[in-house]
One Martini backbone bead per residue (centre of mass of N, CA, C, O) as a GRO file, in nm:
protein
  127
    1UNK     BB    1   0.202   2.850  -7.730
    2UNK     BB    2   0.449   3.031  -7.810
    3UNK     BB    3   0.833   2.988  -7.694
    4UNK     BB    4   1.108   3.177  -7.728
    5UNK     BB    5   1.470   3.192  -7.760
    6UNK     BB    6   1.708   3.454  -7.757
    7UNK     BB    7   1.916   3.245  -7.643
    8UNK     BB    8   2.156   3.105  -7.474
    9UNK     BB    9   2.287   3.011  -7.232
   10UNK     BB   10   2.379   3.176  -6.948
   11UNK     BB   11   2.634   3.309  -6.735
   12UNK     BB   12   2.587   3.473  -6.435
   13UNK     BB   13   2.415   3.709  -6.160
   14UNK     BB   14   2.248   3.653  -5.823
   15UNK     BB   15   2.086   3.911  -5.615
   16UNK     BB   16   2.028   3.889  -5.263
   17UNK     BB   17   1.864   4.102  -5.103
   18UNK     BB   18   1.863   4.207  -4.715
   19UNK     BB   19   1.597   4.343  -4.487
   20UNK     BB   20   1.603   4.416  -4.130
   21UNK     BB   21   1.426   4.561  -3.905
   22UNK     BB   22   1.149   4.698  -3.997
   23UNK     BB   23   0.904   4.866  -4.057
   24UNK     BB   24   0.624   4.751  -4.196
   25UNK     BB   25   0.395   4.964  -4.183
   26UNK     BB   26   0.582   5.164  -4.391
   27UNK     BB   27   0.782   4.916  -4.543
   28UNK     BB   28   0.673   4.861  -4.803
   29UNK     BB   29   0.729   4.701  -5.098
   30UNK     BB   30   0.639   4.984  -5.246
   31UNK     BB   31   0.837   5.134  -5.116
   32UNK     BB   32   1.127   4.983  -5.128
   33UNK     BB   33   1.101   4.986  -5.456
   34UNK     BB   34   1.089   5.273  -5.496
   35UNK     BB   35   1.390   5.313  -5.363
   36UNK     BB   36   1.518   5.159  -5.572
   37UNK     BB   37   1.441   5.297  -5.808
   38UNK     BB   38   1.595   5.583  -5.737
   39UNK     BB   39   1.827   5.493  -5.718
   40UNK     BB   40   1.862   5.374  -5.994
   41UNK     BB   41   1.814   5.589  -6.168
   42UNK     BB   42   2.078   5.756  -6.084
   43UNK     BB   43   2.297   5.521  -6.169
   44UNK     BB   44   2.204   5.555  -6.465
   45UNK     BB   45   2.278   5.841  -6.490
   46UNK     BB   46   2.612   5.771  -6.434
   47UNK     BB   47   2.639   5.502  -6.610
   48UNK     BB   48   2.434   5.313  -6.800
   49UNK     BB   49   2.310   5.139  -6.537
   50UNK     BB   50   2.020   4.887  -6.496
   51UNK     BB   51   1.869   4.789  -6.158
   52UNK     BB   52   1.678   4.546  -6.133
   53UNK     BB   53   1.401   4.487  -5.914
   54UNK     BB   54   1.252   4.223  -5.665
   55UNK     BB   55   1.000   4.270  -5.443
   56UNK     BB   56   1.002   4.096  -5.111
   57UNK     BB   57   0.818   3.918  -4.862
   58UNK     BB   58   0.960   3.763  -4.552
   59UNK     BB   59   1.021   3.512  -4.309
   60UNK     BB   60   1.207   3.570  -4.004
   61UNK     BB   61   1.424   3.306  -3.834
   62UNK     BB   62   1.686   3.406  -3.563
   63UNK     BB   63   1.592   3.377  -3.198
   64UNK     BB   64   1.440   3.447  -2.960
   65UNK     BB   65   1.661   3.286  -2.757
   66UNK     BB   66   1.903   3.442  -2.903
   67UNK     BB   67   1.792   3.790  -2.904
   68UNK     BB   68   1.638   3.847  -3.157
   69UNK     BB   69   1.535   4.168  -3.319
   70UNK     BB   70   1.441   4.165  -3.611
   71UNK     BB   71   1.153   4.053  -3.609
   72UNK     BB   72   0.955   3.879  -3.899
   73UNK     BB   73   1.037   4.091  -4.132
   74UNK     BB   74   1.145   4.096  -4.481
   75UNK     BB   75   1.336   4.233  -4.751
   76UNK     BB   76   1.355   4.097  -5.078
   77UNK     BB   77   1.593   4.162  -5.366
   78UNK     BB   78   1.601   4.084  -5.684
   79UNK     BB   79   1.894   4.013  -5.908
   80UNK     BB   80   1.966   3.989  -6.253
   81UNK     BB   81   2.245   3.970  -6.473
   82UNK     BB   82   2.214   4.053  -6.804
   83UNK     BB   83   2.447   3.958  -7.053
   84UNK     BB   84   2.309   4.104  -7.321
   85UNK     BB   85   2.322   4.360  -7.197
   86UNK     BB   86   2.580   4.305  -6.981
   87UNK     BB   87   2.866   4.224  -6.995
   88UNK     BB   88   2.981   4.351  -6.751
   89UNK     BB   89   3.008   4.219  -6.412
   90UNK     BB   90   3.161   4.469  -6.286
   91UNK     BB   91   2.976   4.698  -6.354
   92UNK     BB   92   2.769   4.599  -6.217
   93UNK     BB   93   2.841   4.556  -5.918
   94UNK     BB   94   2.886   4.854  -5.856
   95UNK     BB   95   2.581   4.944  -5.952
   96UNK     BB   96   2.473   4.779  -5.712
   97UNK     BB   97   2.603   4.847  -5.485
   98UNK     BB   98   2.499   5.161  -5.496
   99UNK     BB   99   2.201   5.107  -5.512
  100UNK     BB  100   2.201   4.996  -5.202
  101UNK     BB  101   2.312   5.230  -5.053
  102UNK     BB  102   2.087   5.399  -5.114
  103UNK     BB  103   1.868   5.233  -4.986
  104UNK     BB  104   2.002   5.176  -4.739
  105UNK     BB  105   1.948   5.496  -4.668
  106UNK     BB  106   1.625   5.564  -4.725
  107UNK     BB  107   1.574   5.301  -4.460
  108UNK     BB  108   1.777   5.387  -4.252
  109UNK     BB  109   2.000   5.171  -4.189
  110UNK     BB  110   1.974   4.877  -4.181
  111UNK     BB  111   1.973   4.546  -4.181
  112UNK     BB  112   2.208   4.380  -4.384
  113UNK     BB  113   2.223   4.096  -4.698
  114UNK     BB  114   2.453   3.949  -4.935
  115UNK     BB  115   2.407   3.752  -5.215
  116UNK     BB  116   2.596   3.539  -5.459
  117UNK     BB  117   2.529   3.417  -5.764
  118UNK     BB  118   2.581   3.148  -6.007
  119UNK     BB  119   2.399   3.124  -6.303
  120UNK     BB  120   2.155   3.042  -6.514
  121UNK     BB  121   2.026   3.229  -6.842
  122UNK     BB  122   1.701   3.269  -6.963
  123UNK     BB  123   1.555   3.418  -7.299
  124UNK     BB  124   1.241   3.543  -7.354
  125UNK     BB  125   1.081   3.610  -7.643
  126UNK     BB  126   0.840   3.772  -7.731
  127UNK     BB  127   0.535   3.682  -7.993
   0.00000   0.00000   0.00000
């Protein structure tokens, strides 16, 4: 199998959504994801920008010793902003936050956090 490299690293930006305290018998990854789908579509629809995302499921270890109660599962959605695709960065970060509070309006207003890191992004061409 070869591997083909569609272009040099690129220095881009890595949002890691944390949504927290939800029922999970109702909100699952597949309801989440779509939730998400929604928002990006529409901001697709006024932007021309669209904000792919990864959702998984993780537990949350937060200490019911000191009162915490939002559960022990929650769901984080990873977005990484192509650059070969989105040039502007301001542009994308618009884009997810209007995304994200869409979603988390969807969600009936969850505890929600929000990392942003910068990543180095490599992007490999199907051959």
């Amino acid at each position: 199998m070869v591997i083909k490299s569609c272009g040099a690293a690129m220095v881009t930006e890595r949002y890691i959504i944390s949504f927290y305290g939800i029922d999970t018998k109702y909100y699952t990854n597949e309801f989440v994801g779509k939730c998400w789908e929604i928002a990006a579509d529409e901001v697709y629809k006024e932007q021309q920008v669209y904000v792919t995302g990864a959702v998984l499921t993780t537990n949350i270890i937060c200490g019911e010793v000191r009162c915490c109660n939002l559960g022990n599962t929650g769901h984080v959605i990873t977005s990484v902003r192509n650059p070969a695709e989105i040039h502007d960065g301001e542009l994308y970060r618009e884009a997810i936050k209007r995304v994200l509070l869409k979603t988390r309006k969807l969600l009936d207003n969850p505890n929600m956090s929000v990392v942003i890191d910068k990543v180095e992004y490599y992007y490999f061409c199907q051959i």
